[in-house]
Steps between C-alpha positions, in 0.01 A plus 500: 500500500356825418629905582278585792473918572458549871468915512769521245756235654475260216573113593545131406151295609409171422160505350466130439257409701267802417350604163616841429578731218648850474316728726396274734430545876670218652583436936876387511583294797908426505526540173195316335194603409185395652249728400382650188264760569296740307593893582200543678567259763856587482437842613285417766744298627766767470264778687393211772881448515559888493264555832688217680860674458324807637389401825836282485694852487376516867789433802460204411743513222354206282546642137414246219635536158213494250529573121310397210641272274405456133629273276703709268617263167435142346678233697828434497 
């Protein structure tokens, strides 16, 4: 388990089946993460991510909740 930042909401994920350390870029899916990432890809992903929830604040009223999420300690 490691402290996972998401915008400043800091959480429990379980980071065993991903290599990580402290600072990390990592995609959390239900609580796990999937994905370590380098910040480069992790903010292209957040700016892709960033155009979809504007044409999602449309009528259509989709709005996705997108954050980055960084590893923030050592594991617990």
């Amino acid at each position: 388990m490691a402290r996972v930042d998401f915008a400043g909401n800091v959480a429990r994920v379980n980071v065993g089946v991903v290599d990580t350390r402290p600072g990390d870029y990592v995609l959390v899916h239900a609580g796990c993460a999937i994905e370590s990432m380098s910040e480069e890809k992790a903010m292209e992903i957040l700016e892709i991510f960033g155009e979809i929830a504007d044409a999602a604040n449309e009528p259509s009223g989709f709005a996705p909740q997108i954050s980055d999420a960084r590893v923030k300690g050592g594991a617990e």
